[in-house]
C-alpha positions as CSV (number, residue, x, y, z in Angstrom):
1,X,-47.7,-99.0,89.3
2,X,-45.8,-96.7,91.9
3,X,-42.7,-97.7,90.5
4,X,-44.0,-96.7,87.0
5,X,-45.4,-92.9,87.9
6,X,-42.0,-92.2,89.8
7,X,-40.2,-93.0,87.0
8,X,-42.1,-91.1,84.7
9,X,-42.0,-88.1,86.8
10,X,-38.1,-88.2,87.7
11,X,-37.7,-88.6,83.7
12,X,-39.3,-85.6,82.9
13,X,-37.9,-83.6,85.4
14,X,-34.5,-84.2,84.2
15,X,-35.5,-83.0,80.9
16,X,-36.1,-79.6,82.4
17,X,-32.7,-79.3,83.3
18,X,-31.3,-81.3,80.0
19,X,-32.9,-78.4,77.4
20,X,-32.0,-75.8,78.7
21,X,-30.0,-72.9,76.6
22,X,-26.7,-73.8,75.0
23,X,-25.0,-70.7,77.0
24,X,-26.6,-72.4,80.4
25,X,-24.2,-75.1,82.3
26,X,-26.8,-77.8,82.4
27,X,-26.4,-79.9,84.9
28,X,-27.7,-83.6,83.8
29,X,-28.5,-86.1,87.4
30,X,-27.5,-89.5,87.3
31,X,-31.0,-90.8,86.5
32,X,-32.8,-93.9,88.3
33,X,-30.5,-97.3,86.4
34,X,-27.5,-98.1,84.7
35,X,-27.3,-99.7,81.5
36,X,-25.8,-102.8,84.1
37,X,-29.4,-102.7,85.9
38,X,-31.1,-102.1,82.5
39,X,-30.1,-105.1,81.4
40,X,-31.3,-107.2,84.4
41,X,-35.0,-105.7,84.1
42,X,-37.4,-107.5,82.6
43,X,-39.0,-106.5,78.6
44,X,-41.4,-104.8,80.0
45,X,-39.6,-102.8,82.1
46,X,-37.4,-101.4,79.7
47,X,-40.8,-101.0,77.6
48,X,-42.2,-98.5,80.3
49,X,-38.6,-96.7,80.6
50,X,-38.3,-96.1,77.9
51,X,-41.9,-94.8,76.9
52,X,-41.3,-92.5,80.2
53,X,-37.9,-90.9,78.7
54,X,-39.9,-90.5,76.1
55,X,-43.0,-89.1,77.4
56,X,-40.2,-86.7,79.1
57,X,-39.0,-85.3,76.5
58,X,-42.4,-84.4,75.2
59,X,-43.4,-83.4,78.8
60,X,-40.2,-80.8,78.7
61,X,-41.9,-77.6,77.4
62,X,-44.1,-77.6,80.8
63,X,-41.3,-77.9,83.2
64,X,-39.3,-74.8,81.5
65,X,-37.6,-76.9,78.5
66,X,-37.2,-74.9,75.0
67,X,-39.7,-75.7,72.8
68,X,-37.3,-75.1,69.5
69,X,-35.4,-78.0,71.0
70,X,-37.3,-80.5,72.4
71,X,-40.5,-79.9,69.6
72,X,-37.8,-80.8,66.9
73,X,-37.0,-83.9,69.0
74,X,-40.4,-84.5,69.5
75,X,-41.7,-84.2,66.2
76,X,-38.8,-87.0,65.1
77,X,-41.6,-89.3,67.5
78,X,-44.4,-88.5,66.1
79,X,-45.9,-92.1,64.7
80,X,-42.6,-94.2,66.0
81,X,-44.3,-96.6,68.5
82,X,-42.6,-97.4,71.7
83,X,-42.0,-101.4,70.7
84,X,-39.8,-98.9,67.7
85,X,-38.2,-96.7,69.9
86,X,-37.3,-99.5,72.2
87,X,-35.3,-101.9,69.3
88,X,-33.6,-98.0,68.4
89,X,-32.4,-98.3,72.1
90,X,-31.6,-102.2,72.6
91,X,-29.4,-101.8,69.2
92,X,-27.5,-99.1,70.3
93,X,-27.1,-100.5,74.0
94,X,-25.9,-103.7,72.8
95,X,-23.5,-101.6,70.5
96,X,-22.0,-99.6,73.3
97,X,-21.0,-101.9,75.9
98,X,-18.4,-99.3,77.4
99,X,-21.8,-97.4,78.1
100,X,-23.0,-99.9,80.5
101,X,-22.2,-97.7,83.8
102,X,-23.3,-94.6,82.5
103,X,-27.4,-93.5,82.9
104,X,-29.4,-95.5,80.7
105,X,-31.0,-92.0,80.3
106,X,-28.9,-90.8,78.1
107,X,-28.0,-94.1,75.6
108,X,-31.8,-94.0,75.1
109,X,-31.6,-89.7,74.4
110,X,-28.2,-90.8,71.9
111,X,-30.2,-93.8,70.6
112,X,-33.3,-91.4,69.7
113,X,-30.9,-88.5,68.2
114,X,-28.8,-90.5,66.5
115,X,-32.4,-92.4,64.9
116,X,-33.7,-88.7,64.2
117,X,-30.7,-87.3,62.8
118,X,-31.0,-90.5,60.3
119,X,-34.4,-89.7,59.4
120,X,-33.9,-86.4,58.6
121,X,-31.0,-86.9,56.8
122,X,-33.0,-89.7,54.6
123,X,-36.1,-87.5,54.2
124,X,-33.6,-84.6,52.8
125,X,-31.9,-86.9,50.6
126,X,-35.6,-88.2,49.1
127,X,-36.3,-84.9,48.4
């Protein structure tokens, strides 16, 4: 459970950092795992990682993020569960092997994005 609340809280500290202004050198820490030691936890695990990222980026706001830019993110969440969010990541890990050695933080931030950027493209086309 210890394990769980650190992560959660070193997650959404690095989204304080991660939103800030475009005109601000942001400066993004390596994060607690790989995608090497990602892969080597157990389902569960990766659940709760993810869901903290997550929870993060919703967190941001409090810890000095921009709202514009992490409410737009956040709204893209609104109603995906976290067994969704985590197949978005697995299928994008699995894509990127060459990623493996970078922070899993920020595969599961592309994965999410890149999943966003779809939707909203779809929902724009629908209309």
């Amino acid at each position: 459970m210890k394990k769980y609340v650190l992560l959660w809280v070193l997650t959404a500290s690095l989204f304080q950092y991660s939103f800030a202004g475009a005109e601000t050198v942001v400066n993004i820490r390596k994060g607690l795992a790989d995608g090497n030691q990602f892969n080597k936890s157990n389902e569960s695990l990766q659940l709760s990682y993810i869901a903290g990222i997550l929870d993060g980026i919703k967190l941001a706001p409090m810890l000095g993020g921009s709202e514009e830019l992490t409410g737009t993110f956040a709204d893209c969440l609104v109603g995906l569960s976290v067994n969704e969010a985590m197949g978005i990541v697995l299928k994008e890990h699995h894509a990127h092997p060459e990623w493996w050695d970078t922070p899993m933080h920020l595969t599961v931030y592309r994965a999410i994005l890149n999943a966003c950027e779809k939707f909203r493209d779809t929902a724009t086309t629908r209309r």
